[in-house]
C-alpha positions in Angstrom: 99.4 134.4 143.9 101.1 132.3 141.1 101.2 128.8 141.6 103.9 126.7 140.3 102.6 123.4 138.3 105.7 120.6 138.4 105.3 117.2 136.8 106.7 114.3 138.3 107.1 110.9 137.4 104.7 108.8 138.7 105.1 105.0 140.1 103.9 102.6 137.5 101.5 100.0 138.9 101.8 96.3 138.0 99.8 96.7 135.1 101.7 99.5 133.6 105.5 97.6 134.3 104.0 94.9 132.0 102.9 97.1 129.4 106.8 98.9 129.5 107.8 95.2 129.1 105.5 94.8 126.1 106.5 97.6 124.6 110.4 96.3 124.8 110.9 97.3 120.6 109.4 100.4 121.2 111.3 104.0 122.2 111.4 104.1 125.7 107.7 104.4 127.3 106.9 108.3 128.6 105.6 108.3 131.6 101.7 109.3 132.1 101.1 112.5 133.9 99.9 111.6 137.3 96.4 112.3 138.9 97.6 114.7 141.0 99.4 116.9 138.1 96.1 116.6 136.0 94.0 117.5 138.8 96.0 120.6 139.3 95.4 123.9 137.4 96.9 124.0 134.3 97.8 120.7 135.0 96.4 118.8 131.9 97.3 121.7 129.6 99.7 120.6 126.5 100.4 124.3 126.1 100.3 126.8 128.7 102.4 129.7 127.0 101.5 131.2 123.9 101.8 129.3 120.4 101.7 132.1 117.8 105.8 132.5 117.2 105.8 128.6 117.2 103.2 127.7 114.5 104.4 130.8 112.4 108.0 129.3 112.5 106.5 125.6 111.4 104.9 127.8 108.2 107.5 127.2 105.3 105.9 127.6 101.6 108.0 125.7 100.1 108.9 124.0 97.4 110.2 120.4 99.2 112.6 118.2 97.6 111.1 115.6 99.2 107.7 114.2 100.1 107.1 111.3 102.8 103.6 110.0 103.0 102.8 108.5 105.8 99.4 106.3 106.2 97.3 104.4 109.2 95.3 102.4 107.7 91.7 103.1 109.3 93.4 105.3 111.7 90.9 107.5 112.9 91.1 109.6 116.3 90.0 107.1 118.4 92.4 104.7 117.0 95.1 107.3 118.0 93.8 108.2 121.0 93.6 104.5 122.3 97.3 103.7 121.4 98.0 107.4 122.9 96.2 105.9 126.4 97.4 102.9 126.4 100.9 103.6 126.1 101.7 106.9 127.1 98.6 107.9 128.7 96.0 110.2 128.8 98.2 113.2 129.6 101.5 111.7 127.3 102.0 112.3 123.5 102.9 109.4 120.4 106.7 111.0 120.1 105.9 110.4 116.1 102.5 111.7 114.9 101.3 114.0 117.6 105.0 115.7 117.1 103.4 117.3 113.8 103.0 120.8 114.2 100.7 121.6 111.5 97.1 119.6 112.0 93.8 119.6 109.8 91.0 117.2 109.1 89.7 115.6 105.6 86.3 114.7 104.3 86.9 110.7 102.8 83.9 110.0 100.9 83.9 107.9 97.8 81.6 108.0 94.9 78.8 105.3 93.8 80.0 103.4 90.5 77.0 102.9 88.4 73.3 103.2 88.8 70.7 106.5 89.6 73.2 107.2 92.1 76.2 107.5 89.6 78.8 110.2 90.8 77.2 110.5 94.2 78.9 110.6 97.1 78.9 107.3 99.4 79.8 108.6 102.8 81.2 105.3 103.7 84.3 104.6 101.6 86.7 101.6 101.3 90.8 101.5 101.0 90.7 101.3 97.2 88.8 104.7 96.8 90.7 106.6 99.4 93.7 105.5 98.5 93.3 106.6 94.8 91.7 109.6 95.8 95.2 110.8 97.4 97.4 109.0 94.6 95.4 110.7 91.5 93.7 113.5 93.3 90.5 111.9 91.3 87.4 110.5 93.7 86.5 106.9 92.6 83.9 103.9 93.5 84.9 101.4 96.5 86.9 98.8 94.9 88.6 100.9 91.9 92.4 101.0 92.1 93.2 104.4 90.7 90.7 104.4 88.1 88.1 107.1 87.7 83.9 106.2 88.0 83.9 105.0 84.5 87.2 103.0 84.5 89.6 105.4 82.9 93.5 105.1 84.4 94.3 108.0 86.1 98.1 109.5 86.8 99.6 108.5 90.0 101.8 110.4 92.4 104.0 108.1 92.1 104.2 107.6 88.7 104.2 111.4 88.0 107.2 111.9 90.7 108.8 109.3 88.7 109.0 111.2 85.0 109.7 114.1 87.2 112.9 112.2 87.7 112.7 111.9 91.7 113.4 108.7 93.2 110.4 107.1 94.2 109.3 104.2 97.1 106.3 102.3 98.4 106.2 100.5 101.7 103.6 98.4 103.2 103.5 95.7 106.3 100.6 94.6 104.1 100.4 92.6 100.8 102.2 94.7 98.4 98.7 93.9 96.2 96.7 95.5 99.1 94.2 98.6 98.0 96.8 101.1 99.7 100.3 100.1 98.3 98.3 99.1 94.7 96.9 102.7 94.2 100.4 104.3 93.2 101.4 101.8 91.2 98.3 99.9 89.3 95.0 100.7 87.4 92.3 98.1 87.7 88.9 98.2 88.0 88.9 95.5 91.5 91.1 95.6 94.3 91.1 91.7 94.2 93.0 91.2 91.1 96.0 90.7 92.7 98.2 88.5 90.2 97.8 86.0 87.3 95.7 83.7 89.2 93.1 85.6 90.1 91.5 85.6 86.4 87.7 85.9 87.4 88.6 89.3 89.6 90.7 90.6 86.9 88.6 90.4 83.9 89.2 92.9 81.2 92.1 93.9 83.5 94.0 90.7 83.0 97.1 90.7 80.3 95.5 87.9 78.5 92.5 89.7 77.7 94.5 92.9 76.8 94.0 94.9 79.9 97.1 96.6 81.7 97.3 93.0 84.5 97.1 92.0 87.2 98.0 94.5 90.1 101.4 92.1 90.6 102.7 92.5 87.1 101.7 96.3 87.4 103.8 97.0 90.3 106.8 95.0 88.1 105.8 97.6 85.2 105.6 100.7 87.3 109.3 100.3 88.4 109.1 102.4 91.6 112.9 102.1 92.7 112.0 100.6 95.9 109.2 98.7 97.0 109.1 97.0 100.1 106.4 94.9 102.1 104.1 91.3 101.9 102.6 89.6 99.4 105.3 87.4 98.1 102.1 84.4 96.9 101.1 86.6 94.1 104.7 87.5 93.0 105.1 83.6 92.8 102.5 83.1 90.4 103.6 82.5 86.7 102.4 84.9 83.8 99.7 84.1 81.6 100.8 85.9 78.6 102.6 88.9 77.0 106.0 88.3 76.9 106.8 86.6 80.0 104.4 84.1 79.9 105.3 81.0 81.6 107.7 82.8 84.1 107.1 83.2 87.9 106.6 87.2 88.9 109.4 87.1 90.7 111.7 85.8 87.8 110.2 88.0 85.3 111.2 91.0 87.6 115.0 89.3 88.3 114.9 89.6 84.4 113.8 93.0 83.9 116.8 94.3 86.5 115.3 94.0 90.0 117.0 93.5 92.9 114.9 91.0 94.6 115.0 90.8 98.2 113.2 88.0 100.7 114.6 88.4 103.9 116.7 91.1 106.5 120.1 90.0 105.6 119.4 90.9 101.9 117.4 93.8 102.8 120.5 95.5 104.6 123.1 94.0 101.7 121.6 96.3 99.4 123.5 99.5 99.0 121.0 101.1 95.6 117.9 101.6 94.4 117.5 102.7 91.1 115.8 102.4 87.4 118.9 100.3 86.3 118.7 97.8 89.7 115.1 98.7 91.5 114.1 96.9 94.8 111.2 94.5 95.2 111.4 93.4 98.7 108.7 91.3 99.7 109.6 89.3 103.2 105.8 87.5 104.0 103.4 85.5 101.7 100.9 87.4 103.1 100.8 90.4 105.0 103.5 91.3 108.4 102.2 89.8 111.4 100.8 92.2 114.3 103.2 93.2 117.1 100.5 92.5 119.6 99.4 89.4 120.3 95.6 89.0 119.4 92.9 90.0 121.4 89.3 89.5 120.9 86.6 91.3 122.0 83.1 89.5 122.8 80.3 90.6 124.1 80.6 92.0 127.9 84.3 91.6 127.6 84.9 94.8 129.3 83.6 93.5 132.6 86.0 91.3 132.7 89.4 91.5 134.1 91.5 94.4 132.2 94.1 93.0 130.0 97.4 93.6 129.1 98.7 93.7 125.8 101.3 91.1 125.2 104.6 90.7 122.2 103.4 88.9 119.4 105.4 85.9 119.1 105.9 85.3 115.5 106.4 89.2 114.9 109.3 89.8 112.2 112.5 90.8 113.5 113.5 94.4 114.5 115.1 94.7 110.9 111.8 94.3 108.9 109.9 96.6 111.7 108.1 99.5 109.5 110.3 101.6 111.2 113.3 100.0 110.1 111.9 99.5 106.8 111.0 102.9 106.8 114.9 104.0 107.4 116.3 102.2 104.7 114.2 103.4 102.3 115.1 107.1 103.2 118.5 106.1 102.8 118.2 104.1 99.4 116.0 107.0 98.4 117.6 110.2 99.4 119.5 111.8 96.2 120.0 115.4 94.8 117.3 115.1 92.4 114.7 114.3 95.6 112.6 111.3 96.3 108.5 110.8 96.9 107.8 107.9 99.4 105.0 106.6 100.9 104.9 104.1 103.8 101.6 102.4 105.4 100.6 100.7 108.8 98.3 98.8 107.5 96.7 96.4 110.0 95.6 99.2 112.3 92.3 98.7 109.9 92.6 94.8 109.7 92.6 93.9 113.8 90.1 97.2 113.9 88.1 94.5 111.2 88.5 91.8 113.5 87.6 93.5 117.1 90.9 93.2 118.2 92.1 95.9 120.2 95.6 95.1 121.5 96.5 93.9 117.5 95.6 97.7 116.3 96.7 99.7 119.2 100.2 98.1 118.4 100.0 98.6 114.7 99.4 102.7 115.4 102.5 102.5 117.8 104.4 100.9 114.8 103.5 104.0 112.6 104.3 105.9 115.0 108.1 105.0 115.0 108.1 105.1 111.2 106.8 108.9 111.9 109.5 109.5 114.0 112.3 108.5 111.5 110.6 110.2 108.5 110.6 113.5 111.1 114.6 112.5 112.3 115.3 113.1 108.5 113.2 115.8 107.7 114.5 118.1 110.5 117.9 117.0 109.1 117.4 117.9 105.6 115.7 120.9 105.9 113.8 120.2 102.3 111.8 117.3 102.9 107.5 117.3 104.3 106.1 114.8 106.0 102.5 114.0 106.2 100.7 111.9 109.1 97.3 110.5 107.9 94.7 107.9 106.9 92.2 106.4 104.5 88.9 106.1 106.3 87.7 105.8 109.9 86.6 103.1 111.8 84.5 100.6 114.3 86.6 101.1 117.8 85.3 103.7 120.2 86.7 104.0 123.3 83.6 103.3 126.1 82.7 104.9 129.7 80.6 101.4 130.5 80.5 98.3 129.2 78.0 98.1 126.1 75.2 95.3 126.7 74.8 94.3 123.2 78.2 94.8 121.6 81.9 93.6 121.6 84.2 94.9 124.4 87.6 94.5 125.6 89.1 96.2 129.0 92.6 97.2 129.0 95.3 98.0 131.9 97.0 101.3 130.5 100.0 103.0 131.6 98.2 105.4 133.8 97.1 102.0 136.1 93.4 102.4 135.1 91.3 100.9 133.0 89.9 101.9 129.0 87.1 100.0 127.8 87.0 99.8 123.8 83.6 98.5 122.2 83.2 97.3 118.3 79.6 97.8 117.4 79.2 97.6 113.9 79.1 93.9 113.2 78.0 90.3 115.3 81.2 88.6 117.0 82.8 86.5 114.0 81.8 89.4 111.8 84.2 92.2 110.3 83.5 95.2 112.2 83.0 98.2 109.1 84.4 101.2 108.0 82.7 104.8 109.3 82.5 107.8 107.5 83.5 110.4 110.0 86.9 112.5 108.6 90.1 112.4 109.6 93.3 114.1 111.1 96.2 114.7 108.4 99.0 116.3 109.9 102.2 117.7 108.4 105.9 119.1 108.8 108.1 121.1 106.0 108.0 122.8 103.2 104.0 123.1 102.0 102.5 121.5 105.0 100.4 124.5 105.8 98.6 123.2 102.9 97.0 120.7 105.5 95.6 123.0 107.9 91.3 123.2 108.1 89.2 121.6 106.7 90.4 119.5 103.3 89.5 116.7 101.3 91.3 113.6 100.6 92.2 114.4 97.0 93.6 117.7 98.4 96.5 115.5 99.2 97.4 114.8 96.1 97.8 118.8 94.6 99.6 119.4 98.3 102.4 116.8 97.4 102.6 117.6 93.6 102.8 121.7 94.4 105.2 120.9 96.9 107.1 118.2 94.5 106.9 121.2 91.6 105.5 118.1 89.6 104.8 118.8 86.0 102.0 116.8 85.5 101.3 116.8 81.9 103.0 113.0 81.3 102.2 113.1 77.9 104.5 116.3 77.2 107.0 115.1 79.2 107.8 112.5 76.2 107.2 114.9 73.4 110.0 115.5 72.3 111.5 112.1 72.6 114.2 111.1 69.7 115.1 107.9 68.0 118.7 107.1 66.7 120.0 104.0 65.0 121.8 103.4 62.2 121.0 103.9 58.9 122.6 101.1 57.0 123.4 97.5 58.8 124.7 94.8 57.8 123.1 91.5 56.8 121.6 89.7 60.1 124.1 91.7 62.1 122.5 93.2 65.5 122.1 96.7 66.2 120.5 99.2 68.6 117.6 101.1 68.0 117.0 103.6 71.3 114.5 105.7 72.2 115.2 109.1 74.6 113.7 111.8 76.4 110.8 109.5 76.9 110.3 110.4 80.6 106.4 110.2 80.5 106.3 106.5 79.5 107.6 103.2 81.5 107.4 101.3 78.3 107.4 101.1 74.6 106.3 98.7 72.4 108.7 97.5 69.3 107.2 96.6 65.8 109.3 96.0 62.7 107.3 96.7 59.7 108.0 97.1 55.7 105.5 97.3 52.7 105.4 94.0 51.3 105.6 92.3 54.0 103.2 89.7 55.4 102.8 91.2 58.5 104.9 93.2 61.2 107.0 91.9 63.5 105.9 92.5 66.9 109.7 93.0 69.0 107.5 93.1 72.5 107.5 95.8 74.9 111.0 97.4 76.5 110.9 99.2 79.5 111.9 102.8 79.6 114.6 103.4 82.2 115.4 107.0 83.0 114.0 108.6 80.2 115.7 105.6 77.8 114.5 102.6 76.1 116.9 100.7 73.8 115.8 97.3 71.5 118.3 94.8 70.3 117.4 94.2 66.6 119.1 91.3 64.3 118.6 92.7 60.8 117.3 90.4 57.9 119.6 88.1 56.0 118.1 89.8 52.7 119.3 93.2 51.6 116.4 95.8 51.6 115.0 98.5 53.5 112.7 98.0 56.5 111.6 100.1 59.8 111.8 100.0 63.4 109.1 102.2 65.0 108.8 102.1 68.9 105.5 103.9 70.6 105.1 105.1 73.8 102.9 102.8 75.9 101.8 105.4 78.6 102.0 108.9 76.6 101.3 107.1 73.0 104.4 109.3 71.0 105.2 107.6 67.7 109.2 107.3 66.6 110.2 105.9 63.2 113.7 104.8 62.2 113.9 103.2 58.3 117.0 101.0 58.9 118.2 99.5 55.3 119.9 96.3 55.4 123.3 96.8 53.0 126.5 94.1 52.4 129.5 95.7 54.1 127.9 98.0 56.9 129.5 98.2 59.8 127.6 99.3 62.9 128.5 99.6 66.3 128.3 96.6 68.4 124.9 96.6 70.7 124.8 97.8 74.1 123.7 95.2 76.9 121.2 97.6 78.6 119.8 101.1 77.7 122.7 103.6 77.9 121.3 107.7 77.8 122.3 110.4 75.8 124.9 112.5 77.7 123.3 116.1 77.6 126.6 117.7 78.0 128.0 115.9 74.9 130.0 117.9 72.1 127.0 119.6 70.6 128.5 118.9 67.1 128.2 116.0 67.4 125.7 114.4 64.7 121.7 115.1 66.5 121.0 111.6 65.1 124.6 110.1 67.6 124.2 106.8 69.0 124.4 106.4 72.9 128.5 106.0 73.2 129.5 108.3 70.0 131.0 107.3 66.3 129.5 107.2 63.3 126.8 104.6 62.9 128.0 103.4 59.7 131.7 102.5 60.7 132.8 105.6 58.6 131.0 104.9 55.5 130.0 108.6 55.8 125.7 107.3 56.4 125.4 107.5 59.8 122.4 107.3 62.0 118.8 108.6 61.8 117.2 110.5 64.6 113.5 111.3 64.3 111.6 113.4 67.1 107.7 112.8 67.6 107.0 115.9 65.4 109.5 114.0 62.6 107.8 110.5 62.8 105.0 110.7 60.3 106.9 111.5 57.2 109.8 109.0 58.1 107.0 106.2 58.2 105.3 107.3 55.3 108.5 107.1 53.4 109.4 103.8 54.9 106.5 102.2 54.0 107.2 102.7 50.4 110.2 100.0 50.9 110.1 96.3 51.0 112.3 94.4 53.6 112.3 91.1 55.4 111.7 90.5 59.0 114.0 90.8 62.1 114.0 89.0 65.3 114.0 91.1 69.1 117.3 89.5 70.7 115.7 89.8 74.7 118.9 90.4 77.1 117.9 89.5 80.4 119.6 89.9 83.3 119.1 88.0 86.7 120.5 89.5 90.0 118.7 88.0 93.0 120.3 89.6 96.7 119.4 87.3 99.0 120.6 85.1 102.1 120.1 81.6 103.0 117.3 79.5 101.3 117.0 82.2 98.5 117.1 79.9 95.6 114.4 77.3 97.0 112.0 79.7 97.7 111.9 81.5 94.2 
């Protein structure tokens, strides 16, 4: 006899109408399989028929043009499985990250610092050492922000995607300074040097002690072409030295090019993201409000009466949703050269922190419609993988009775019955703590298979870069980097001196230098935008030869130009921002051409002087057999804020 299984909708009782009204921003609410269909046979299968021809089809070995990262933070199974209960029910599905077809699980651990214990694993990590284990594919201490055990920066997804030439974004509804955002674009040794201000926690870190900064100024530095999230405090600090000292974060990135955004009206003006105009979107001081209101959990709160989850009132508007954040990014982003993004739901971990059951089931259903839009373009594209995962675990479990000695809350789902969730892992008032236990990843394109079993965190990292086809030697990548400027200028006249094919470094430094002199002028760092890093020079007043040698900050390549300052040179008049070599140029053209063509020296037959890495060493040791005078950096900055409303008073 076969028997036919049929699922009907069910009526929602009270309690589940007022979760559907809670849930008002959210995609329509699926209904939960009733207890009659799950009592059937069959009835409370997910997949009945056979899966072989289905998962084989979901197998595609790439290589992706795109990656999208997706991260809950302290999203562990019983964080999804809660969210799943709540609002779809037991038998229902999150339309976003249970959509994946292609599941695994990873092992988290982090590593102890110092001591006998040096190396070793600690099975109970924090957001700073998982985070950097996927961004560097390197296992760190708690607390390290993409640094190894003994403190040594270590290459980041995104900063490797970046020299690759893809586009590249970060997104957060945390502080943009936050361990997870922080690990693709900063090197510190503590999580809690955030910007300027936070001296103590910086230390060796901080600019004014030489270190790389704070994690602020790094992000500045980095240049992702879009970042997007809270934390706008730190960004409002005012640097402490190097050569913005003085200036708030946020005017120091309006001068370097950004596009810097504060609300949704600017957020949606903005039609690039790029090296020449990046995004830094910051829309909180602090970190996004919850989309739940707060619920606290105390001890034999789950015999009281269920709750409800109810709209957070001072939640951000639709437009700065993670979803929609998540959207424009894509769409900022998506280019023929490819893009890596990662976005992160972060306060799944902080309500989990504070016991709060309806603020992190709310947070896992806001990832979960940033999942659905990464899949929506992924199954459009056709190139792109997505992966669906965490950092660490976490406190909540999800309870059959009400614990006597531990924090509880009761909950109304959408099946009409009631789930208990206990936090037992700190004293009400207390943070509840990370676990250890590992964790679903889950994935969709090209190279998700990767994700399948049993992996570790770090895996992440060589599954994205594969995918990516990421070279990952940085330090080649600007090898064979050339320098042209002219050979001959004329007294105190400005003139360019540009550096390309740097695309392993974000910045140079600039020093003027000659034999004689009584010491060489520092010109300040430049950043290198797509591949190119130009440096306005005014030449000395005195005749004489002098030289202009720029290093690469991040891959440390060396290029020399000896520049000679002669009455009656003509050069060609400076450009006002770095301008690259066109590749498909005349290839007669002099190898030693300046960006825009001509001869350097107005036709006086010397024109400019190109040197590659390899070329360097004699150029400087012939240069420093001259004597010259010194010469001034001209700085060219540019301002462009895109903004609405009270844009000026707030920056």
């Amino acid at each position: 006899m076969t028997t036919s299984i049929r699922r009907r909708r069910a009526a929602l009782t009270t309690g589940a109408v007022a979760i559907a009204a809670s849930l008002a921003l959210a995609p329509t609410v699926a209904s939960a399989a009733t207890p009659a269909d799950v009592a059937q046979n069959g009835g409370a299968a997910r997949s009945i028929d056979d899966s072989t021809q289905v998962l084989l089809d979901s197998v595609d070995g790439g290589p992706a043009k795109n990656v999208i990262l997706l991260i809950g933070d302290g999203m562990g199974d019983s964080e999804i499985t809660s969210a799943r209960n709540y609002a779809y029910g037991a038998g229902g599905q999150l339309p976003g990250i249970d959509a994946l077809p292609l599941t695994g699980q990873y092992t988290t651990y982090s590593l102890y610092k110092d001591g006998p214990n040096k190396g070793k694993p600690d099975y109970v990590p924090d957001s700073a050492a998982t985070g950097s284990a996927w961004a560097t594919g390197t296992k760190t201490y708690d607390n390290a922000i993409s640094v190894d055990v003994d403190g040594v920066p270590q290459d980041t997804l995104l900063e490797i995607a970046k020299a690759n030439g893809k586009k590249t974004g970060n997104v957060s509804t945390a502080e943009l300074q936050d361990a997870t955002p922080a690990v693709q674009s900063a090197h510190v040794a503590a999580r809690s040097c955030y910007g300027p201000d936070t001296v103590t926690q910086c230390g060796a870190d901080a600019l004014d002690q030489g270190g790389l900064g704070s994690i602020s100024e790094q992000i500045i530095g980095t240049r992702a072409d879009l970042t997007l999230g809270g934390g706008a405090a730190s960004f409002e600090q005012t640097a402490r030295a190097g050569q913005w000292q003085g200036e708030s974060l946020f005017d120091q990135a309006a001068d370097r090019g950004y596009q810097v955004v504060r609300d949704a009206a600017g957020l949606d003006a903005l039609a690039s993201a790029d090296q020449s105009e990046p995004v830094l979107g910051t829309f909180t001081d602090g970190n996004f409000p919850t989309r739940f209101a707060a619920t606290t959990a105390t001890v034999g709160g789950a015999d009281l009466a269920p709750q409800t989850c109810q709209p957070n009132p001072d939640r951000l508007s639709t437009d700065l949703s993670l979803r929609s954040l998540t959207e424009k990014s894509i769409d900022l982003l998506d280019d023929d050269n490819g893009f890596f993004l990662q976005v992160e739901g972060a306060s799944i971990d902080k309500r989990d922190h504070s016991a709060d059951a309806c603020g992190q089931i709310g947070e896992v259903l806001d990832l979960d419609e940033a999942v659905q839009a990464a899949l929506d373009f992924a199954k459009a594209d056709g190139d792109t993988m997505v992966i669906v995962t965490a950092d660490h675990a976490h406190t909540s479990q999800i309870v059959d009775s009400t614990p006597p000695a531990t924090l509880s809350t009761a909950l109304t789902t959408v099946d009409g019955t009631t789930m208990k969730i206990a936090y037992g892992t700190a004293a009400a008032g207390g943070s509840q703590q990370h676990t250890g236990s590992q964790l679903r990843v889950a994935g969709y394109g090209p190279g998700a298979a990767n994700v399948v079993g049993l992996i570790d965190q770090t895996d992440n990292f060589f599954t994205i870069a594969n995918a990516l086809q990421l070279d990952r030697d940085l330090d080649g990548l600007s090898s064979d980097a050339t320098l042209s400027a002219p050979s001959e200028v004329a007294p105190e006249a400005e003139f360019d001196v540009t550096a390309s094919g740097l695309a392993g470094d974000r910045q140079v430094s600039a020093v003027l230098d000659a034999d004689g002199a009584a010491a060489a002028v520092d010109l300040g760092p430049v950043d290198v935008i797509d591949g190119v890093a130009t440096v306005t020079v005014q030449a000395p007043a005195e005749p004489g030869p002098f030289t202009v040698t720029l290093t690469g900050a991040q891959s440390g390549v060396e290029l020399v130009a000896p520049v000679s300052v002669v009455e009656g040179a003509v050069v060609p008049a400076p450009t006002t921002s770095p301008v690259p070599v066109d590749p498909s140029a005349d290839p007669t053209t002099p190898a030693g051409a300046l960006p825009g063509g001509g001869d350097a020296a107005g036709g006086t037959g010397s024109g400019p002087l190109a040197f590659t890495g390899s070329e360097a060493l004699p150029a400087l040791a012939l240069a420093l057999m001259l004597v010259a005078s010194g010469a001034v950096l001209v700085l060219r900055r540019r301002r462009r804020l895109v903004a609405t409303g009270e844009l000026g008073s707030q920056l």
